[in-house]
C-alpha positions in Angstrom: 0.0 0.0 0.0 2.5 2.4 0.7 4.0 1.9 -2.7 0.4 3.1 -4.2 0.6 6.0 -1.7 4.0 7.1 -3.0 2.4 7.5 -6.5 -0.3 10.3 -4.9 2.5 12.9 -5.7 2.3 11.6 -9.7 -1.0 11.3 -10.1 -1.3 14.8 -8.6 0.7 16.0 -11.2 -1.3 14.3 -13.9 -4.2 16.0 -12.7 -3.0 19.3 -12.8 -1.4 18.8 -16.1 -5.0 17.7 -17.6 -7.0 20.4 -15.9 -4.6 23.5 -17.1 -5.0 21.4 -20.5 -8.8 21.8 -20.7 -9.6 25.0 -18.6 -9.4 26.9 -22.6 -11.5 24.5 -24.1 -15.0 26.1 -22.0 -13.7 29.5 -22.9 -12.7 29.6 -26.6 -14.5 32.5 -27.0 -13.6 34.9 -24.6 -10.2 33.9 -24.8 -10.6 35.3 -28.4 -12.0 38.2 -27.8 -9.4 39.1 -25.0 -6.3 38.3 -27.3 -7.5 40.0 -30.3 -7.4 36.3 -32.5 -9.5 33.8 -34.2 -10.8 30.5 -32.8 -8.7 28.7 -35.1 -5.6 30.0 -33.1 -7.1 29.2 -29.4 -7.9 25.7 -30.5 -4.4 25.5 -32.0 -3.0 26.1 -27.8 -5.3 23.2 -26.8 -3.9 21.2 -29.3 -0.1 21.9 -29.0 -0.5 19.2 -25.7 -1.0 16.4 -28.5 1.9 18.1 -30.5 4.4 18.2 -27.8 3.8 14.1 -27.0 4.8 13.5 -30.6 7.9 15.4 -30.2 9.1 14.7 -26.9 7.4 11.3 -25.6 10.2 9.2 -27.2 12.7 12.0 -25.1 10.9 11.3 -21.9 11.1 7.7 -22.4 15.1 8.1 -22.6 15.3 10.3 -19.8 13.8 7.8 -17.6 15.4 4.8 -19.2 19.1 6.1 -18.7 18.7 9.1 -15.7 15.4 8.1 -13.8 11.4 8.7 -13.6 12.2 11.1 -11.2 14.3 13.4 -13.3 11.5 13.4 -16.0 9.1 14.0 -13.6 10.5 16.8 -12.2 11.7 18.5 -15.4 7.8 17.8 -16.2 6.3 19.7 -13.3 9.2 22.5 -13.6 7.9 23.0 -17.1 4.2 22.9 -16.2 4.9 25.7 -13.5 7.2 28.2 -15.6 4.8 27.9 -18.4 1.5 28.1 -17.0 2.6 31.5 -14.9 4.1 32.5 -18.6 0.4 32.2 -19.7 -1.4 33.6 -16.8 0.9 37.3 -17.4 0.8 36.8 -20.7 0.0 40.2 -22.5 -0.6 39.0 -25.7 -1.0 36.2 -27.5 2.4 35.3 -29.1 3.4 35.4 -25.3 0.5 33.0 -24.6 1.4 30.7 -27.6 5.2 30.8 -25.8 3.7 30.2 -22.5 1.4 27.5 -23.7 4.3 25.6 -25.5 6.3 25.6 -22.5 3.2 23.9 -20.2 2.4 21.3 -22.9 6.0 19.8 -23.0 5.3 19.1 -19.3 3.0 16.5 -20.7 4.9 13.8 -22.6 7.5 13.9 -19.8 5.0 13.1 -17.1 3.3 10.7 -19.0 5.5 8.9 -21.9 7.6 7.0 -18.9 4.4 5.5 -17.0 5.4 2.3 -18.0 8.7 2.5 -16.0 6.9 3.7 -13.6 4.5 1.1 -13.4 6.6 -2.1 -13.2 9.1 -0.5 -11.0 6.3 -0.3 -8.5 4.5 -3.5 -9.1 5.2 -5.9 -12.3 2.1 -7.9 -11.4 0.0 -4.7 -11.3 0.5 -2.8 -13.8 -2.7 -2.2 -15.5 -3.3 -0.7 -12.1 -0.8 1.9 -12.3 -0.7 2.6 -15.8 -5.4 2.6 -15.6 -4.9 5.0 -12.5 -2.1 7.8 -14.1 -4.1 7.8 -17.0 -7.4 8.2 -15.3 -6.4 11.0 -13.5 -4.7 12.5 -16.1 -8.6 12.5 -18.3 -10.1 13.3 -14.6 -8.2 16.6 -14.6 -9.5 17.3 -18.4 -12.5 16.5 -17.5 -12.8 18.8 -14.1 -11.0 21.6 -16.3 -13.9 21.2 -19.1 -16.8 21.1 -16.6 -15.8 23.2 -13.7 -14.0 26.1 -15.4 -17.2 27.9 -16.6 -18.2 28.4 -13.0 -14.9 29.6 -12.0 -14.5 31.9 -14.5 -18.4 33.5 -13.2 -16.4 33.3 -9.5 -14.0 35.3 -10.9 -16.0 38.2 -13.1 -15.3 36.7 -16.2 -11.4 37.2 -15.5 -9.2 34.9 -18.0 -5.4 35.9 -15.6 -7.8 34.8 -12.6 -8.3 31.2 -14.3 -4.5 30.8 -15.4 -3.5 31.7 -12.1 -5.3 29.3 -10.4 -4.0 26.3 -13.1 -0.2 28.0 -12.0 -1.2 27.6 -8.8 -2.0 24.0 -8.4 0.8 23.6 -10.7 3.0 24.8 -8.2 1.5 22.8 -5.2 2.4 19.3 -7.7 5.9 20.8 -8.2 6.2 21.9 -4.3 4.8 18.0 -3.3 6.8 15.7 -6.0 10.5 15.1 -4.8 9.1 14.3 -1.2 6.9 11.2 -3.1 9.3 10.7 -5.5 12.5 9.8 -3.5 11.4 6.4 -3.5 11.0 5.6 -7.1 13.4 3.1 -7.8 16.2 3.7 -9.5 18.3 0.7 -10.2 17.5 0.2 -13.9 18.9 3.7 -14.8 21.3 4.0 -17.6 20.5 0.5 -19.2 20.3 0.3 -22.9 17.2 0.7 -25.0 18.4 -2.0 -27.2 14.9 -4.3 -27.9 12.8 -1.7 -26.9 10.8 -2.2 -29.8 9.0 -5.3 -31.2 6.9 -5.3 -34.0 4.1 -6.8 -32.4 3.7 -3.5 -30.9 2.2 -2.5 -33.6 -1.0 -4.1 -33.1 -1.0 -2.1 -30.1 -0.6 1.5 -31.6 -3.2 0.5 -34.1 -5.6 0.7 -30.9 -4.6 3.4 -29.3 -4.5 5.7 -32.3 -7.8 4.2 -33.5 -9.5 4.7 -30.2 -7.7 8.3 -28.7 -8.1 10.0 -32.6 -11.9 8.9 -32.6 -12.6 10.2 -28.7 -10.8 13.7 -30.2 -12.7 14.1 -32.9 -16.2 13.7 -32.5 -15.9 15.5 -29.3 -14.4 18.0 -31.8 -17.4 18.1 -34.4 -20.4 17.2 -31.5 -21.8 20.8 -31.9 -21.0 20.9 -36.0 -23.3 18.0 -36.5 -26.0 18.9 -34.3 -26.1 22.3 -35.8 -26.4 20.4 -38.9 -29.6 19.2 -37.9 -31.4 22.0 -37.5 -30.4 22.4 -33.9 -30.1 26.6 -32.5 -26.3 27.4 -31.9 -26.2 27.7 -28.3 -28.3 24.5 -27.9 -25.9 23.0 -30.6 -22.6 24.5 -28.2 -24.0 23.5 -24.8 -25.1 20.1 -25.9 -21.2 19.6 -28.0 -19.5 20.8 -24.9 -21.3 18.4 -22.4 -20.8 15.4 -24.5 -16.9 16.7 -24.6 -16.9 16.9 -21.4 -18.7 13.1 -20.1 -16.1 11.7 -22.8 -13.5 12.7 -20.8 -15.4 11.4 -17.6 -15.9 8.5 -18.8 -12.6 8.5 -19.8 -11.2 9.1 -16.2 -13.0 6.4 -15.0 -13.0 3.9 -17.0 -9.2 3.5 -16.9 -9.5 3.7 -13.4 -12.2 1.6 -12.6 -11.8 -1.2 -15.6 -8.1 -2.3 -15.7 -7.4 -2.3 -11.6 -10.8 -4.8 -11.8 -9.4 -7.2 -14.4 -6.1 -7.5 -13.2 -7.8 -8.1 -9.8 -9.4 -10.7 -11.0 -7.0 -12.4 -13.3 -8.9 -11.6 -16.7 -6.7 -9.2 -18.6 -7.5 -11.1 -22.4 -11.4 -11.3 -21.2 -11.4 -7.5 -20.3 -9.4 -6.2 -23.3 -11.7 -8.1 -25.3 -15.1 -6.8 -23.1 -14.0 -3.3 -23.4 -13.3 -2.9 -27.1 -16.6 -5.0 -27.7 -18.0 -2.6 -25.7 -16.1 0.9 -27.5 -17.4 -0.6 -30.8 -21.3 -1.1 -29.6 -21.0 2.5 -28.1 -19.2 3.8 -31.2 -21.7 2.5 -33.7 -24.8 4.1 -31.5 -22.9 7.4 -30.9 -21.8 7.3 -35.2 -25.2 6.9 -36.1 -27.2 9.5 -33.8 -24.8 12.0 -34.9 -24.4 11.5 -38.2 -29.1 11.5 -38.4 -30.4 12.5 -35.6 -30.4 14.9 -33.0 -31.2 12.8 -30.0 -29.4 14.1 -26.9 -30.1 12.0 -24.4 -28.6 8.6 -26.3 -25.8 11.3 -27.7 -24.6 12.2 -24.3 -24.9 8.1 -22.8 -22.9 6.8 -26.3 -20.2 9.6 -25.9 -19.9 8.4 -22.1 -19.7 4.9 -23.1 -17.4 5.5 -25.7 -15.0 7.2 -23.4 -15.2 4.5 -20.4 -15.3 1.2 -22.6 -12.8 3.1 -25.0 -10.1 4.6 -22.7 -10.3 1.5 -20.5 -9.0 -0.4 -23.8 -6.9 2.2 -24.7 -5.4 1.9 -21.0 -5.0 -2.0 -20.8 -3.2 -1.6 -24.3 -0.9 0.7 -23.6 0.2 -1.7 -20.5 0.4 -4.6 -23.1 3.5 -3.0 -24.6 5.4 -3.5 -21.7 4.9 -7.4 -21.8 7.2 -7.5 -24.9 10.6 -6.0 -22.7 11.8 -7.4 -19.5 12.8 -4.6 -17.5 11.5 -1.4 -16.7 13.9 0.6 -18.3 12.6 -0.4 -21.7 9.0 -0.8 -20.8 9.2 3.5 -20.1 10.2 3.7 -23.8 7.6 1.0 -24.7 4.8 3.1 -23.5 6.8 6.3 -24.9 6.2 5.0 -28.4 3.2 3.7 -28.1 2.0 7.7 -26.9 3.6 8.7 -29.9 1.5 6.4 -32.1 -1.5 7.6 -30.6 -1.2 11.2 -30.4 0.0 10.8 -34.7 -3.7 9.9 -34.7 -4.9 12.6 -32.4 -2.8 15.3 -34.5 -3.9 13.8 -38.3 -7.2 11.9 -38.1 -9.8 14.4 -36.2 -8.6 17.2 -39.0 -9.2 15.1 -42.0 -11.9 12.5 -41.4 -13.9 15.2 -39.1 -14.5 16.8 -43.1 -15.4 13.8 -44.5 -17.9 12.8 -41.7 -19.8 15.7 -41.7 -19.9 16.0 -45.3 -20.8 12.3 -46.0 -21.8 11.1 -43.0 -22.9 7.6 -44.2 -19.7 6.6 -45.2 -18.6 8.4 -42.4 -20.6 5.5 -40.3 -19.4 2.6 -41.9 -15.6 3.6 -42.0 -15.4 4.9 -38.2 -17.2 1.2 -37.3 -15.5 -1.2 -39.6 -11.8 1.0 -38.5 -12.8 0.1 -34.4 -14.3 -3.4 -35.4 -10.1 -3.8 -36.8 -9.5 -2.8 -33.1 -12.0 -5.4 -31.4 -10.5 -8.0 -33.5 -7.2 -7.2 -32.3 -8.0 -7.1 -29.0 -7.5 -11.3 -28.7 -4.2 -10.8 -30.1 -2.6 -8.3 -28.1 -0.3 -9.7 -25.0 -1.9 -9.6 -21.7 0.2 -11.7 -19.2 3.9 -12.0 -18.5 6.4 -11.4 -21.0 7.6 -14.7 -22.2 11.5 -14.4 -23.3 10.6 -18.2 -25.7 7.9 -16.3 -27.6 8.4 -12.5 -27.4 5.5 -12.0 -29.6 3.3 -14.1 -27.6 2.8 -15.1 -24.0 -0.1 -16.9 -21.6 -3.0 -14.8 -20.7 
């Protein structure tokens, strides 16, 4: 237990990192209107976070792999803090865009490592860990999406009074890391990365980017399509934003609740398999409502489903890389590239194929279902017990 309490500081982090994330996303407009730009350019801040875990996921893993997880983590939350008060004096908004850059690199270097992390702590729990981090990490998107419009009335409307507060509680995760981290192990450090990768990895990236790109972007194009029905604009934006917002609840706790409960129970393969079942029934529902009706109640169940059966898969996969290395050294890089994978999807997919589904959503329908059906039908092959040096593709479930 106190292993798991040790962790408290991390997930902290996480959560902090997630909820200065999504505190824009309620605020688009005002934050355009006080910085004099387009919406274009405020939704390009929210998505530098996906940017920066392209560029620097495979650096965090390296970091961790020959230093520690405790040098990552605290170059993480250094960056979080010196960004996010960069943001919240910002006086315009190439100071902003500087500001913002700075925060989102804290990101991939909290993050990309996990899998280190994770089997450092406990190899026979590390759906656990990895479910947990990653839940908290959607948990603080979530609370940023759903609390920050109340805030911002607490606080007349003022945009340095939100930024400040994300600083803050930046600064708290900073102030409150080295004490939990002192006892992250350290033993692997400077090992090589040599057989980091496995190509059977690949089977795992296909998941995550199918799964993270899709929970992106129709939590992108909600309000579009509903306003394409015929529905008012501010019904349209309220309705878009709350199904936004319970994806990323679901989110949080389906990687919390789903993966601790099947390694619990010894079922890894059966929950994988459960899970993306389950992402590709809620999928299909959510496509199809969208894409011809404007039916809010099933809307906003489907885009919760999505995000609990969905992330919970995306969750236990990402843990499945690190049955294809042996030590925890490698396993940080293992779930470094398999962020990077994911987040190649978040940044190409959502701008694309959110066109195409609006514009013909039928085939907009079949493709999204018969691309996560792939991922269901994957799910029996991925690895979900112990690596197995005979059969490094393979091993017992």
């Amino acid at each position: 237990m106190d292993r798991y309490i040790n962790l408290l500081p991390y997930w902290f982090l996480n959560f902090t990192i997630g909820f200065g994330w999504f505190t824009l996303s309620p605020i688009v407009p005002d934050l355009s209107a006080h910085y004099a730009v387009d919406t274009a350019s405020i939704l390009l801040l929210i998505s530098l976070y996906g940017y920066t875990m392209v560029a620097f996921a495979l650096l965090s893993g390296y970091l961790s792999a020959k230093y520690s997880v405790r040098f990552s983590l605290i170059i993480s939350a250094s960056l979080s803090v010196i960004g996010l008060i960069i943001r919240s004096i910002a006086p315009d908004y190439v100071v902003l865009f500087l500001g913002q850059i700075i925060a989102a690199s804290a990101y991939p270097l909290a993050l990309g490592p996990v899998g280190a992390l994770a089997q450092s702590i406990n190899r026979e729990r590390t759906n656990t860990v990895i479910g947990v981090s990653v839940g908290i990490l959607f948990l603080g998107m979530s609370a940023g999406a759903l609390i920050t419009p109340y805030l911002f009335a607490l606080f007349k409307d003022s945009i340095p009074g939100i930024f400040m507060l994300d600083a803050g509680l930046a600064v708290v995760a900073l102030a409150i890391l080295p004490l939990g981290s002192r006892t992250y192990p350290r033993e692997y450090a400077g090992k090589s990365l040599r057989g980091s990768f496995r190509p059977g990895m690949i089977k795992n990236w296909y998941v995550g980017l199918i799964i993270s790109a899709f929970s992106v972007m129709f939590g992108g194009i909600a309000s579009t399509a509903l306003m394409h029905h015929n529905v008012s604009e501010g019904s349209a934006l309220a309705y878009g934003g709350a199904m936004s917002g319970l994806a990323f609840l679901g989110s949080a706790l389906g990687a919390i609740v789903l993966p601790p409960l099947f390694e619990k129970v010894k079922l890894i393969r059966a929950g994988m398999v459960f899970s993306s079942a389950l992402s590709l029934v809620s999928i299909i529902i959510l496509t199809y409502f969208l894409a011809f009706t404007s039916n809010f109640n099933v809307l906003l169940a489907a885009f919760f489903m999505f995000g609990f059966f969905g992330n919970a898969f995306w969750s236990m996969a990402m843990t499945s890389t690190t049955r294809y290395v042996e030590d925890p050294a490698r396993a940080g890089f293992s779930t470094s590239m398999y962020s990077v994978a994911t987040n190649l999807g978040v940044a190409l997919i959502p701008t694309f194929f959110g066109v195409f589904f609006l514009a013909s959503p039928v085939y907009g329908v079949v493709i999204t279902s018969m691309l996560v059906a792939a991922a269901f039908i994957l799910s029996f092959l991925l690895i979900a017990g112990r690596f197995n040096t005979n059969a490094p593709e393979q091993a017992p479930s």
